[in-house]
C-alpha positions in Angstrom: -5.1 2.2 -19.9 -4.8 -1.4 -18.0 -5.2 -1.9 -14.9 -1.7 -1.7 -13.8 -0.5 1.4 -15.3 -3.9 2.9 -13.4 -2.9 1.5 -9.9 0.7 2.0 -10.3 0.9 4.8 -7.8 -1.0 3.2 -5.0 1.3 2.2 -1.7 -0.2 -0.8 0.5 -0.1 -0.7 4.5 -1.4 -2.5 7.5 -3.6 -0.8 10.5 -4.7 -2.2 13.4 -8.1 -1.7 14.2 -9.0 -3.5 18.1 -8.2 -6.9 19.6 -5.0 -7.1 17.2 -6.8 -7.5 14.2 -5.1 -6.2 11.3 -6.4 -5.1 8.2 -4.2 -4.3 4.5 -5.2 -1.4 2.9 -4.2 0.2 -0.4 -3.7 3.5 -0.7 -3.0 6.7 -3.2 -3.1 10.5 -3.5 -3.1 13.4 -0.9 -5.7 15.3 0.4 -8.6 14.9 2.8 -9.4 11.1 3.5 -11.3 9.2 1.9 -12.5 5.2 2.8 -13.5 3.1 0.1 -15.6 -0.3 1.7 -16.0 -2.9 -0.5 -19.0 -5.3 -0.4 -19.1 -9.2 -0.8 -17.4 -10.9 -2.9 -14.8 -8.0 -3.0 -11.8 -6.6 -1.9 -9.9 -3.7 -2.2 -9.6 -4.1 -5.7 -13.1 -3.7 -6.3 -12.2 -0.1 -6.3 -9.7 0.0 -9.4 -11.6 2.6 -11.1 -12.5 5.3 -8.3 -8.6 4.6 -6.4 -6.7 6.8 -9.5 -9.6 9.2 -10.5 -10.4 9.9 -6.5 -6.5 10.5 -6.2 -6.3 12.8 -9.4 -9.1 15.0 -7.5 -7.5 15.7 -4.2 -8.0 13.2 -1.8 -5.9 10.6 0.2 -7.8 7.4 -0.9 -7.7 4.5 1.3 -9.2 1.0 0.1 -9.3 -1.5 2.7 -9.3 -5.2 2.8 -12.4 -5.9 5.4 -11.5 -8.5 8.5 -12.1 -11.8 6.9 -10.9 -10.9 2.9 -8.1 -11.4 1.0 -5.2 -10.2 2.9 -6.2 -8.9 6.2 -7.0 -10.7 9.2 -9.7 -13.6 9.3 -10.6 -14.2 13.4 -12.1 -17.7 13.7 -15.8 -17.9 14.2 -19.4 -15.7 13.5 -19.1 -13.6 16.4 -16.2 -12.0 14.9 -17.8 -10.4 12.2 -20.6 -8.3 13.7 -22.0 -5.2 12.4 -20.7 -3.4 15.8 -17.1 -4.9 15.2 -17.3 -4.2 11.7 -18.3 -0.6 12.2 -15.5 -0.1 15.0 -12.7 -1.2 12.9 -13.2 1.4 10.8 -13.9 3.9 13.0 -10.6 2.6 14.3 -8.7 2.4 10.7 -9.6 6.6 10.8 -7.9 7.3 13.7 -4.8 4.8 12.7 -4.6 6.8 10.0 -4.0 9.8 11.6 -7.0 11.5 11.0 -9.9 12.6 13.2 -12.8 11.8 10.3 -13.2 10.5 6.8 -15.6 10.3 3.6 -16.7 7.1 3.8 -17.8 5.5 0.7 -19.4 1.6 0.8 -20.8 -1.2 -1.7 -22.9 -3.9 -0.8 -21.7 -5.2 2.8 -18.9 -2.2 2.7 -22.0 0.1 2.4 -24.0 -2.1 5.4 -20.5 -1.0 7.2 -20.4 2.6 6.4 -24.2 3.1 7.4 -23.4 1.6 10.9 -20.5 3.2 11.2 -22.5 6.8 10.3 -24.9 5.6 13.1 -22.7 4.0 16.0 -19.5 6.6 15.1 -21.2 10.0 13.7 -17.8 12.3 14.8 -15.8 10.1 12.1 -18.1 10.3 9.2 -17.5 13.7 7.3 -20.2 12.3 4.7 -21.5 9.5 3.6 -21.7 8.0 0.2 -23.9 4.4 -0.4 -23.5 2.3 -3.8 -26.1 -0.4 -3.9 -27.1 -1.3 -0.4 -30.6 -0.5 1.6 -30.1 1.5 4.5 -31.4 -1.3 7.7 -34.2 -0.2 8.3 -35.5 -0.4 4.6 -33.7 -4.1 4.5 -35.9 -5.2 7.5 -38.7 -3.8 5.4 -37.4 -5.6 2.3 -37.4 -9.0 4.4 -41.2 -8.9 5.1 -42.1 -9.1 1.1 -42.0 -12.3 -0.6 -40.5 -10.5 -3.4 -37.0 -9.4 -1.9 -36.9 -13.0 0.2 -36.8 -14.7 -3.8 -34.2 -12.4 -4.3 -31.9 -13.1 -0.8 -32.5 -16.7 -1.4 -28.5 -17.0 -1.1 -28.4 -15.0 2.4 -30.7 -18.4 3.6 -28.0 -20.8 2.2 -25.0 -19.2 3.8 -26.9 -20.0 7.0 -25.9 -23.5 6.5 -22.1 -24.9 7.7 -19.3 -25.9 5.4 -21.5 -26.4 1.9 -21.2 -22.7 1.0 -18.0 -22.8 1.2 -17.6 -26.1 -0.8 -20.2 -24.5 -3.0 -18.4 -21.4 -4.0 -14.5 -23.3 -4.6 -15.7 -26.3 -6.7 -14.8 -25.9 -9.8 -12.1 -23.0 -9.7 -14.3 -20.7 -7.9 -16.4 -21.0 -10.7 -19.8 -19.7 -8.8 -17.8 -17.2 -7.4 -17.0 -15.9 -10.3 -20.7 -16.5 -12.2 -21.8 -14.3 -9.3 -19.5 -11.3 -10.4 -20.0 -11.8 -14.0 -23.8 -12.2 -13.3 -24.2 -9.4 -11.5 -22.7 -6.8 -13.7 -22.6 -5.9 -17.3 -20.9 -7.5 -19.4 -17.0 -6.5 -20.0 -17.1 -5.1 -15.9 -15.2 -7.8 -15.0 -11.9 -9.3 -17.2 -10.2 -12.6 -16.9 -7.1 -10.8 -15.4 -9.3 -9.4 -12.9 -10.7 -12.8 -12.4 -7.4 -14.1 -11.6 -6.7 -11.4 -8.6 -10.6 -12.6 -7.3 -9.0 -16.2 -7.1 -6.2 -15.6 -5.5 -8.2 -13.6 -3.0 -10.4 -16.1 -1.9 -7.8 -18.9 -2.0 -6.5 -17.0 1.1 -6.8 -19.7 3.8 -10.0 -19.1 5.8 -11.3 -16.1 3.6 -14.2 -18.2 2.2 -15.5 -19.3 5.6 -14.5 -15.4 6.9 -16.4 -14.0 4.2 -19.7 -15.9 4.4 -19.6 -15.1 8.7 -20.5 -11.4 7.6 -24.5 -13.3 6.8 -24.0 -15.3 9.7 -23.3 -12.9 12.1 -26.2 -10.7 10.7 -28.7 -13.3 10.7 -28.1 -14.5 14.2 -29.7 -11.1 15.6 -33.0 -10.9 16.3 -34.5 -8.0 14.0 -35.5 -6.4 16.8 -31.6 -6.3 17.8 -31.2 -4.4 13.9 -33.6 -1.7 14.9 -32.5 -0.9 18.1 -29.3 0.4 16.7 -30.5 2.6 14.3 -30.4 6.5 14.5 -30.6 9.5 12.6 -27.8 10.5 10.3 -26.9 13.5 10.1 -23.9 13.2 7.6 -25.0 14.4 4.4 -25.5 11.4 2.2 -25.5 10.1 -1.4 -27.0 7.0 -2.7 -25.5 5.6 -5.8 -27.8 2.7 -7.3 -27.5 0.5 -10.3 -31.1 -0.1 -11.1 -30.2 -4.1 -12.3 -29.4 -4.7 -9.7 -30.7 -8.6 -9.8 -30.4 -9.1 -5.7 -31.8 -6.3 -4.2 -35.0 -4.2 -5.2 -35.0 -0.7 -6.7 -37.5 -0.1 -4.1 -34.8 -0.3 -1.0 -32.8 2.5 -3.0 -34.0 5.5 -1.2 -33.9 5.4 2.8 -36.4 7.0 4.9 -35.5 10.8 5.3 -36.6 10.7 8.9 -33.5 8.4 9.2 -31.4 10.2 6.9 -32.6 13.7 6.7 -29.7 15.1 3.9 -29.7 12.4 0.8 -29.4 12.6 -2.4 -30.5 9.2 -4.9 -28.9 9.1 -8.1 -30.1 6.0 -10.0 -27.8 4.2 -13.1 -30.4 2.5 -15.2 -27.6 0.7 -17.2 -25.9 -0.2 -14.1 -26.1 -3.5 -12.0 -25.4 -4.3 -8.4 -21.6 -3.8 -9.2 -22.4 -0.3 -10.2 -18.4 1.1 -9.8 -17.4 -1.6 -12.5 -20.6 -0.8 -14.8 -20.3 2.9 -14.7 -17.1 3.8 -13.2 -16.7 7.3 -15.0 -20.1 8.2 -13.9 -19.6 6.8 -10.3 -16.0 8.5 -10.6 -17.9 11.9 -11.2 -20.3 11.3 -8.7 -18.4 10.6 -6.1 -15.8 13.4 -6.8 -18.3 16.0 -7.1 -19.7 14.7 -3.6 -16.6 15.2 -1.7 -15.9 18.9 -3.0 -17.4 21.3 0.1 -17.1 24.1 -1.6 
């Protein structure tokens, strides 16, 4: 089935989330809520697989664009995009919604999102489910090996003004693409897809918005990351593709002091972009995870 017969049933809508940002979100299906994050260099499209088969199973599916990507909102500067901003609006997208909590699902940054919103927000996270992303405190951990620094070596360069940018259009967003294409298995990611990637980040000031997320990050001291972690409570799931080529499958599993209820299920075919690699499995994951009875 392509891709538009699959998403044919989804409606799109704007929220407002604090200081008048606005974000887009898609959405599909009835049911108890359910927030799909995506990670970096996403959008709400990055969940085309889990939107149809999370609305077939009961649940109001809600796929956001984040502040900065594709067609939401893109506030000027670094500052902007801070892991307490980024957490608030979507504590903030819940209650716009109309509801008082949410399954909250995240990849890569989306998951970063969903873990500080599970910390800074805990009465708007029903549960908590994690594709490919450490939990902080084992990132800060990652960071002191020589190992995981090789494999961040792009988190350094987006440090730098205006050449990451430049870097990632030249050549029709050929790096941009690589780094989807590289980072999954082969046949995850089709040239029609590829042409809604492009016309995402040939939004005017996503690139620059997008990169901020590492900017922002990196302009905390790491004694600034720890100080905001707590215990979650939410019961969690960690969902990791174990090719992943940027992040180790060390990070996978967070400390159970810091999240007591969590569950790892590793996807040794899978990459980094585990919900295009295995998107039945994830589907069935994920499904299975939001059932409370």
């Amino acid at each position: 089935m392509d891709t538009t017969r699959r998403l044919r049933d989804t409606t799109h809508g704007e929220a407002r989330v604090g200081d008048g940002v606005r974000l887009h979100y898609v959405e599909a299906g009835e049911g108890p809520l359910v927030l799909l994050l995506h990670g970096f260099p996403e959008f709400w499209y990055a969940w085309r697989h889990q939107i149809p088969a999370l609305a077939q199973a009961g649940l109001r599916v809600v796929a956001p664009d984040m502040r900065g990507y594709n067609l939401s909102d893109k506030p000027l500067g670094w500052r902007a995009y801070g892991i307490d901003t980024l957490a608030g609006d979507i504590a903030n997208l819940i209650r716009d919604l109309g509801e008082e909590w949410a399954y909250v699902v995240g990849h890569d940054w989306g998951a970063a999102v969903a873990y500080a919103t599970a910390m800074s927000h805990p009465e708007v996270v029903r549960r908590l489910a994690i594709l490919n992303a450490p939990h902080p405190a084992r990132m800060l951990e990652g960071f002191r090996t020589l190992r995981q620094l090789r494999k961040s070596w792009y988190m350094f360069i987006f440090q730098l003004p205006v050449l990451p940018e430049h870097a990632l259009a030249r050549d029709g967003f050929s790096l941009a693409k690589r780094t989807l294409r590289d980072g999954s298995a082969p046949g995850s990611f089709s040239d029609e897809d590829l042409v809604r990637y492009v016309a995402a980040w040939s939004q005017p000031g996503a690139l620059t918005a997008m990169i901020n997320y590492y900017r922002a990050v990196f302009r905390q001291s790491p004694r600034a990351h720890t100080a905001r972690i707590r215990t979650i409570e939410a019961p969690t799931l960690v969902i990791w593709g174990q090719r992943d080529q940027h992040l180790g499958a060390e990070l996978a599993e967070p400390r159970r002091s810091l999240v007591p209820d969590v569950r790892v299920e590793r996807l040794p075919q899978a990459g980094h972009f585990v919900q295009h690699d295995a998107p039945e499995r994830v589907n069935e994951l994920l499904a299975g995870f939001t059932r409370e009875d």
